[in-house]
C-alpha positions in Angstrom: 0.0 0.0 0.0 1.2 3.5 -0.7 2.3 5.8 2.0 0.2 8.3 0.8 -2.8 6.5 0.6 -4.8 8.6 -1.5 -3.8 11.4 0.0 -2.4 14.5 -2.5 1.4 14.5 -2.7 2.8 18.3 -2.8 6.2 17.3 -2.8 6.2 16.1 -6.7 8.0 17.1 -9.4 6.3 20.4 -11.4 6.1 20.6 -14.9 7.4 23.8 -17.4 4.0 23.2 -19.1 1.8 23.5 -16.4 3.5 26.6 -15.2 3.8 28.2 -18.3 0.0 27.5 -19.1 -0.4 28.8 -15.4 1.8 31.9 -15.9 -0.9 32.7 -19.3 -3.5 33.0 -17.5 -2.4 36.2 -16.2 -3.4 37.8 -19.2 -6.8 36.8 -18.3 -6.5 38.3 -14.8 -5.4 35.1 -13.0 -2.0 36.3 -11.9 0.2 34.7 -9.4 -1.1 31.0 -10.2 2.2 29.9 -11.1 3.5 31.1 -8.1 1.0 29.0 -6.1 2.0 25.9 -8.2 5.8 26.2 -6.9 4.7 26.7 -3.2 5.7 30.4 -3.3 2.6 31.1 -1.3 3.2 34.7 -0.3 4.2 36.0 -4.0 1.5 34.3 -4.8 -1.2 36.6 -2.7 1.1 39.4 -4.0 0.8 38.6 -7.7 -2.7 37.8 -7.8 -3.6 41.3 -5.4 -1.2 43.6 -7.7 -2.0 42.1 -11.3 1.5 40.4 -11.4 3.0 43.6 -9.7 1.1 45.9 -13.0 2.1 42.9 -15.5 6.3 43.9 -14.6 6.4 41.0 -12.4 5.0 38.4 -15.0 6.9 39.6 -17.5 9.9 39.1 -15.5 8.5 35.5 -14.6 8.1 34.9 -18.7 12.1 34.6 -18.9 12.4 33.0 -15.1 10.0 30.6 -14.7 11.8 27.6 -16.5 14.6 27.8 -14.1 12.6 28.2 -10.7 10.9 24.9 -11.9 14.4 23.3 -12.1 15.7 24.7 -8.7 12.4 23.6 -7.1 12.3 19.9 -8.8 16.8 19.7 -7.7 15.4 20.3 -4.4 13.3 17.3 -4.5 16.2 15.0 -5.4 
């Protein structure tokens, strides 16, 4: 039986995909999602409250992103 028995696992590796399809969604007024995703909890609030700190933010995230996906799944390892 697995040790997490059903139970959601938030220590997994992420996916570029999913947090670049997260990080689009801004343009639809969802900012901060991605943030969320890769446990940043507190940028998160801050993203979605501010519009993705007036879009400066998630455009600094477009070019970012890919790497605070690697540094989060290397910690995992």
């Amino acid at each position: 039986m697995p040790l997490n028995c059903g139970k959601l696992n938030y220590l997994e590796m992420k996916s570029k995909g999913v947090a670049y399809f997260l990080l689009a969604l801004s343009l639809f007024g969802l900012s901060g999602l991605h943030r969320f995703y890769l446990g940043k909890v507190g940028t998160g609030i801050l993203w979605f409250l501010t519009l993705g700190l007036v879009g400066f933010g998630t455009l600094f995230d477009l070019f970012t992103l890919g790497t605070k996906v690697d540094v989060y799944n290397s910690k995992l390892k």
